[in-house]
C-alpha positions as CSV (number, residue, x, y, z in Angstrom):
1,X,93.2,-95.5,192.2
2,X,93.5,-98.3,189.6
3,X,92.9,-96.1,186.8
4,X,95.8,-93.9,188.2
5,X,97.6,-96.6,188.0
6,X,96.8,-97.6,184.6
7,X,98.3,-94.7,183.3
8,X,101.4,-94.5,185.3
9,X,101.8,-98.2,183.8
10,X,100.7,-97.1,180.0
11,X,103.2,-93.7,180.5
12,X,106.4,-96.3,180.9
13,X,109.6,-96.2,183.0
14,X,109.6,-92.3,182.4
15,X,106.3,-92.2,184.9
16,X,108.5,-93.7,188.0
17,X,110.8,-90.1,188.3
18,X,107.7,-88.4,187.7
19,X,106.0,-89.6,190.4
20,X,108.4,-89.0,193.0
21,X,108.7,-85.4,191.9
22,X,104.9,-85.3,192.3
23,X,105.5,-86.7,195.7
24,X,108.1,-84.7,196.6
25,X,106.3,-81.3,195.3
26,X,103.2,-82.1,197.2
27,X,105.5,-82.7,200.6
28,X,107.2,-80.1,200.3
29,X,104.1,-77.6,200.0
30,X,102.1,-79.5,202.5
31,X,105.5,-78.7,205.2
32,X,106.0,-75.4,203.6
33,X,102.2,-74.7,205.0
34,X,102.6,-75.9,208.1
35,X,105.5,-73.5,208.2
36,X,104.2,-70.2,207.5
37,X,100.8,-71.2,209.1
38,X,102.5,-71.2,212.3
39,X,104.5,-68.5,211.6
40,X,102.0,-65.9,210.2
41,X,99.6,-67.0,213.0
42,X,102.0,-66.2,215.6
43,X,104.5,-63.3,214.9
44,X,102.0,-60.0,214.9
45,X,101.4,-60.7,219.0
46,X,105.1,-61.5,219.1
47,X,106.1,-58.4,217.8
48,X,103.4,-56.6,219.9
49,X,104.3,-58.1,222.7
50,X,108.0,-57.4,222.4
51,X,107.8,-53.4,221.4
52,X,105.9,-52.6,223.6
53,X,108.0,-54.1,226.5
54,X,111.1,-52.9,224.9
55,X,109.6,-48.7,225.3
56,X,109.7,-49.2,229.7
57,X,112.6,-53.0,230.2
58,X,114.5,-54.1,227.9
59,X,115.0,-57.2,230.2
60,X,111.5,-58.4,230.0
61,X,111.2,-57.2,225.9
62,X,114.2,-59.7,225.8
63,X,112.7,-62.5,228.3
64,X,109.4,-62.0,225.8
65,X,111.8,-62.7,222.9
66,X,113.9,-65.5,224.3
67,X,110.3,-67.2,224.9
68,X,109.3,-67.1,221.2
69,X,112.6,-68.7,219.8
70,X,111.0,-71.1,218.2
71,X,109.4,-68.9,215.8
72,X,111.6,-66.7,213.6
73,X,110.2,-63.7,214.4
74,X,111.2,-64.7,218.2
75,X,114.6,-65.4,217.2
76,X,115.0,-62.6,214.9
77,X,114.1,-59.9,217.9
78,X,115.8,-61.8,220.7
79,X,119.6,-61.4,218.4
80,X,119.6,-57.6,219.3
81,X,118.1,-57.7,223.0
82,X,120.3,-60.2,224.0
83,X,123.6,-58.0,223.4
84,X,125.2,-55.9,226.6
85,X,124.3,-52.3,226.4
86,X,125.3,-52.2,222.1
87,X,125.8,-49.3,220.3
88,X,123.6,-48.9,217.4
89,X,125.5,-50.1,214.5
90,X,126.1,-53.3,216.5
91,X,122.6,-53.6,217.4
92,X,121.8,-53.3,213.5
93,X,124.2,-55.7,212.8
94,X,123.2,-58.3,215.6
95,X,119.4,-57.9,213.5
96,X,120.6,-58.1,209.7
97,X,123.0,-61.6,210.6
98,X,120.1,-63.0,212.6
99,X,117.4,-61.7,209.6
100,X,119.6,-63.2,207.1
101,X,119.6,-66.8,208.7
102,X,116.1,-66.5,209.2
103,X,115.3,-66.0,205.3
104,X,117.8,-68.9,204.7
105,X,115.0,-71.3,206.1
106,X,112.7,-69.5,204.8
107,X,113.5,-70.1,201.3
108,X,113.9,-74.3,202.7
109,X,112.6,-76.1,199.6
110,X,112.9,-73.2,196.7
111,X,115.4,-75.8,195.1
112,X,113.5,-78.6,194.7
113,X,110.8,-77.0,193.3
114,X,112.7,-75.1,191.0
115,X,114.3,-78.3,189.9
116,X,110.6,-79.9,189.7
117,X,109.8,-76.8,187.4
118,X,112.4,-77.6,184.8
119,X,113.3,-81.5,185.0
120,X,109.3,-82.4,185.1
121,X,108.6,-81.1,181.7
122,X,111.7,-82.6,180.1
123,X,111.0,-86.1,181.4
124,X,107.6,-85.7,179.6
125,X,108.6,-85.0,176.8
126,X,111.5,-87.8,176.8
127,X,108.8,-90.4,177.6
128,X,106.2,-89.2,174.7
129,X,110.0,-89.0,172.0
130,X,110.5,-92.8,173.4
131,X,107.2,-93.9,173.6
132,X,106.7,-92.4,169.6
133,X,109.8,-94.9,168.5
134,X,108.0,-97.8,170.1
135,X,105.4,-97.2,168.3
136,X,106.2,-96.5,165.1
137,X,109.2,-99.2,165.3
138,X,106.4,-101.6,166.1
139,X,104.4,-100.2,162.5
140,X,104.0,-102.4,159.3
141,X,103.7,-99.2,157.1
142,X,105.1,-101.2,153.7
143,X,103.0,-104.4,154.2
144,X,99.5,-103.1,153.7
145,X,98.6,-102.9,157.4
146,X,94.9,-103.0,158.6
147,X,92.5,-100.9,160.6
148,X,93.4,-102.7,163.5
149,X,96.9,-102.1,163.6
150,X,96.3,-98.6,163.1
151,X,94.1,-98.7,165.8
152,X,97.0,-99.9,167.9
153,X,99.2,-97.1,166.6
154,X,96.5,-94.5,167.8
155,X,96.5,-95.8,171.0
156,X,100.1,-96.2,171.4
157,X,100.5,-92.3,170.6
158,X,97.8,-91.8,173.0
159,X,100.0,-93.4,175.5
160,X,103.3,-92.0,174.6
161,X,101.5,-88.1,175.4
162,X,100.6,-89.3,178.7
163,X,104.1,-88.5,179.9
164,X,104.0,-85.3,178.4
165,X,100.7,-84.1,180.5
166,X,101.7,-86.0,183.3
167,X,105.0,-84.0,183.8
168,X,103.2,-80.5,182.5
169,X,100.4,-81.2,185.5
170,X,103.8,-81.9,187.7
171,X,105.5,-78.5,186.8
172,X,102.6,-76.8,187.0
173,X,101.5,-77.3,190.3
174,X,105.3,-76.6,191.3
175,X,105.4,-73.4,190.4
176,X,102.2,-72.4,191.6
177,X,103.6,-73.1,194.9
178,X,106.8,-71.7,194.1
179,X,105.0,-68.5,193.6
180,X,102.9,-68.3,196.5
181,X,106.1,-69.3,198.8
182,X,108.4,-66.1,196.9
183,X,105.1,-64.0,197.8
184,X,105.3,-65.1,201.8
185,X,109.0,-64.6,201.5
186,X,108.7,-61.4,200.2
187,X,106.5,-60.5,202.2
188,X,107.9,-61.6,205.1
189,X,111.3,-59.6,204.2
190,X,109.2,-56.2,204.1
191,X,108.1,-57.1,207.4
192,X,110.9,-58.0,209.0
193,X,112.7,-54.5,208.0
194,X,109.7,-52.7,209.3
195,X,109.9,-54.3,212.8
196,X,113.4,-53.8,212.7
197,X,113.3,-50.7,212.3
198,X,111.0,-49.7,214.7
199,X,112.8,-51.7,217.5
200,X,116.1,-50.4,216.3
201,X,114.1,-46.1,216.9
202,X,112.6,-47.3,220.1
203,X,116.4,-48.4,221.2
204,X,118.3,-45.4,220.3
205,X,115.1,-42.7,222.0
206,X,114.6,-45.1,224.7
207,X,117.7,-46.5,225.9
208,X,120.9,-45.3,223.6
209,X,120.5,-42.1,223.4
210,X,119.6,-40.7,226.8
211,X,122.5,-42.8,228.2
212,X,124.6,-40.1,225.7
213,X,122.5,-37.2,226.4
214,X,123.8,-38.0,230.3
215,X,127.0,-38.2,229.8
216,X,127.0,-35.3,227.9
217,X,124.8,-32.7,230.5
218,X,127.9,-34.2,233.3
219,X,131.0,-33.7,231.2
């Protein structure tokens, strides 16, 4: 801990934003886990559960929905089911609006990240530029300096790139997680299109079109 310190002290002022984007990045992904570990453990019984009631009541596939609302697969499904006898355009609708909030939070903490990605480096490389000028301001290069002043100029330049590996470690581990998040998001997108769908074909054979077919044989 102390030599962590050290070099956040030998880095200069340029090490205080640094660490708060090293902060924030790390809450963010730690949240964004807790996120998707709830959701990903949850939604495939969800889903299961909710089909298959939907093929025989559409009352209890919605009750089964409106119980899961605090997962966005819950509230995704219950949008649809919760509408009065819809047609199927609306019912398509009702699932795309509710799909398209669901991705919104999904994507909670893609900006900071991307910010992380691009300011992080930059602030590096400001502190190693300011941290050079020290140094060489500080030089007596006309006046015959000695070993140990050089010394002192080695070690300052070793100090002044400590900003610039500081804030590439910073970016780095950003966009790693960046790019595990777009993969879960991704993902998730496919997914919810293909439960969609198949809620959407077990409402028009099951309940929509029958209903038609009725009115149709009595007319």
């Amino acid at each position: 801990m102390s030599n962590l310190l050290d070099l956040v002290i030998a880095g200069g002022p340029t090490m205080i934003p640094m660490m708060g984007f090293s902060v924030a990045t790390l809450a963010c992904g730690f949240e964004r886990a807790w996120f998707w570990y709830r959701l990903l453990s949850q939604e495939q019984r969800i889903v299961h559960d909710v089909l298959e009631a939907a093929k025989d009541n559409l009352e209890e596939a919605r009750a089964i929905a409106q119980h899961a609302t605090d997962s966005p697969i819950g509230r995704f499904l219950v949008a649809p089911l919760q509408l009065r006898h819809p047609s199927p355009e609306t019912f398509h609708l009702a699932m795309e609006a509710a799909a398209d909030k669901e991705f919104i939070q999904m994507r909670k903490g893609d900006k900071l990240l991307e910010t992380v990605i691009a300011v992080a480096p930059l602030l590096g490389l400001l502190g190693t530029v300011t941290g050079l000028i020290a140094t060489f301001s500080n030089l007596n290069i006309g006046g015959g300096g000695s070993a140990e002043s050089a010394s002192k100029a080695a070690a300052g330049i070793g100090e002044a790139l400590i900003t610039t590996a500081a804030g590439m470690i910073i970016a780095i581990l950003a966009l790693l997680i960046f790019r595990i998040l777009v993969s879960f998001q991704a993902n998730q997108m496919d997914y919810f299109s293909e439960v969609g769908s198949e809620l959407e074909l077990i409402y028009r054979q099951n309940w929509y079109e029958p209903e038609w077919e009725g009115v149709g044989s009595r007319e």
